[in-house]
N, C-alpha and C positions, 0 to 999 in steps of 0.2 A: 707694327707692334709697339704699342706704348708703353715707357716703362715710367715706374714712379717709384720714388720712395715717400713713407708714409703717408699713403692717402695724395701728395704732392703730385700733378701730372707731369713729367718731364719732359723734353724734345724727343723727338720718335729717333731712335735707334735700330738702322736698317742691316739688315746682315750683307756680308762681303759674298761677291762672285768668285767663283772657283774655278778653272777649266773645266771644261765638258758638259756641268751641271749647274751652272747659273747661281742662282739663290735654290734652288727648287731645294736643294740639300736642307733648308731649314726647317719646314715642314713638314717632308719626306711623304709629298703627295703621291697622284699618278703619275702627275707630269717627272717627279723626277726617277719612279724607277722605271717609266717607259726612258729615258734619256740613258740610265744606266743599263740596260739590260741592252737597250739598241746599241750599244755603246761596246760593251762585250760582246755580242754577237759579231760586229764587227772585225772589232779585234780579233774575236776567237777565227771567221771567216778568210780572212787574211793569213794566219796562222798557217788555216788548214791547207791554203792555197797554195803555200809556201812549203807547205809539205809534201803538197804531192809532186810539184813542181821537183822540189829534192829529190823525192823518191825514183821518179822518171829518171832525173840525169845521174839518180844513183846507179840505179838496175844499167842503165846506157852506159856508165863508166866500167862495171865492171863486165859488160860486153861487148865493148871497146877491147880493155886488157885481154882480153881472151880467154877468160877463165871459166872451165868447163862447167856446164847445166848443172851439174852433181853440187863440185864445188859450191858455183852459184848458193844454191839452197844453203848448204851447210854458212856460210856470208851471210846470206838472210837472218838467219834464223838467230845465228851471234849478232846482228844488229837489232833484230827485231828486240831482244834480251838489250841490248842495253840502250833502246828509245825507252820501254819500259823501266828499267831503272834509272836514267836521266830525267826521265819527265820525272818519277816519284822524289826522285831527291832534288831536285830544282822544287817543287811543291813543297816539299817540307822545310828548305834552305831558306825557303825567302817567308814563310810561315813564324822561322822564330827569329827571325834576324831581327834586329832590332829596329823602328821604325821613326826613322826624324820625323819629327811633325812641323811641316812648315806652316806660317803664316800666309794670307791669303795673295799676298803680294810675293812671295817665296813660290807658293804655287802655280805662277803666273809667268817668272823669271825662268823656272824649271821648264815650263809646258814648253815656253818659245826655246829656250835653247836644245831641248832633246829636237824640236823641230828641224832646227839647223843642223845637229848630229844627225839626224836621220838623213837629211838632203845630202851632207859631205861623204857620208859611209858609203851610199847607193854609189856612188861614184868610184870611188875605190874599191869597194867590197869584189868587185868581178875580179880583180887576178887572183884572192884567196878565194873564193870559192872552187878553183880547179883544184888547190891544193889543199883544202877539206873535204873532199868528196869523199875519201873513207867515211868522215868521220860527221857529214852533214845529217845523215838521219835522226844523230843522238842527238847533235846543237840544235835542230828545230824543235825535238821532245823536249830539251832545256827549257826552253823558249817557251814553249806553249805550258811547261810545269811554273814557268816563274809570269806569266800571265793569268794563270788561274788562281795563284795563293792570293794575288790582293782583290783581282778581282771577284772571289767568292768572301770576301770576307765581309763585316756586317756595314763596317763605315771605310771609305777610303780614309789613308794620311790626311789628304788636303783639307775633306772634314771633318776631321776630327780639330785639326789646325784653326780653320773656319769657325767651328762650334767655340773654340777658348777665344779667340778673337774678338767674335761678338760678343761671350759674357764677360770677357775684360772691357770691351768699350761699353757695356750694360753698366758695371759695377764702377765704373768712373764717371758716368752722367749721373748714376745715383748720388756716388760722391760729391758733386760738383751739385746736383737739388739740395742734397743736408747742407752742405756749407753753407749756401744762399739764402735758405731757410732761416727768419730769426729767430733770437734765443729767447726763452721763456724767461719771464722777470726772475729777480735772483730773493728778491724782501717784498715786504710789503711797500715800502715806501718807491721802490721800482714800477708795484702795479699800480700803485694812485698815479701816478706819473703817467703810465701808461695807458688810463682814462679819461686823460683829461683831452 
C-alpha cells in the first residue's frame, strides 16, 4: 500500500502482524475470517471438550458422595441454572468492560506469555480441580461466556491496536514526505532565482 502526500509517492508502509491473523486483518479478506472463524471454532471446541469432560467428573463426583438419584436431579437442575446464568453474565462482563488496546508488539508480548500461563496452570490446576467440582460446571459456562464476547465482536483489541498503529506510522511518513518536500518561492525575486 502506497501512501503519499500530495500527489508525492512515499516509501510503502506495510501493516504490523498480530497473533493468530497475520496482516490478513488489514484487508479483512477471506483468508482472514477463514483464520478467525477456524480460530474460534477451535477455541469454542476446546471449551466444549472441557465441558463435558467437567460434566462427566461432575455427575461421577456426586455419585461418588452418594447422593441419592432424586437428590441428583434436583443438583442438576440448580447447576444447570447457574451454567446459564454464569455464562450470561461472563458474556455481558467482558462485553462492557473496558478494552486496552494494545500495540502490535504488546499483542505479541501478551500472546507468548498467556502461552507460559497456560503451560504453568496445566500443571497445578489438578489439585484444585477436585476442590471445585461443586462448582466446575458454572467456571467452564464462565469461561465459554468470556470466550464468546470478544470473540463475537466486530474487530478484536489487537486490531483495533494494529489498525492505529499503522495509521500513526502512515501519518508520520506523510509527515516526514511534507518536510522533505520543498517550499514554494516566498517573492518574485525568489522565482527568477529559481529559474535560472
Amino acid at each position: 500500500m502506497k501512501s503519499t502526500a500530495d500527489g508525492v509517492p512515499g516509501e510503502q508502509v506495510e501493516p504490523a502482524t498480530i497473533p493468530r491473523l497475520g496482516t490478513t486483518w488489514f484487508d479483512r479478506g477471506a483468508g482472514y475470517w477463514l483464520r478467525r472463524i477456524a480460530h474460534g471454532c477451535f477455541q469454542l471446541a476446546l471449551l466444549l471438550f472441557a465441558g463435558l469432560v467437567v460434566t462427566a467428573f461432575y455427575a461421577g463426583f456426586w455419585e461418588a458422595v452418594g447422593v441419592p438419584r432424586s437428590a441428583r436431579t434436583a443438583v442438576y437442575a440448580v447447576t444447570a441454572v447457574a451454567c446459564l446464568l454464569s455464562l450470561v453474565a461472563a458474556f455481558v462482563r467482558t462485553r462492557r468492560a473496558p478494552v486496552e488496546i494494545p500495540t502490535p508488539e504488546q499483542a505479541w508480548r501478551e500472546h507468548r506469555s498467556r502461552q507460559r500461563r497456560n503451560a504453568a496452570s496445566a500443571a497445578g490446576g489438578r489439585w484444585t480441580l477436585l476442590l471445585l467440582a461443586p462448582v466446575l460446571p458454572a467456571t467452564v459456562a464462565w469461561a465459554i461466556g468470556t470466550w464468546a464476547a470478544p470473540t463475537l465482536a466486530r474487530r478484536t483489541a489487537a486490531e483495533i491496536g494494529a489498525r492505529e498503529d499503522y495509521e500513526r506510522r502512515v501519518r508520520e511518513q506523510e509527515e516526514r514526505a511534507e518536510a522533505a518536500r520543498p517550499l514554494p518561492p516566498r517573492n518574485r525575486a525568489e522565482r527568477r532565482l529559481g529559474r535560472r
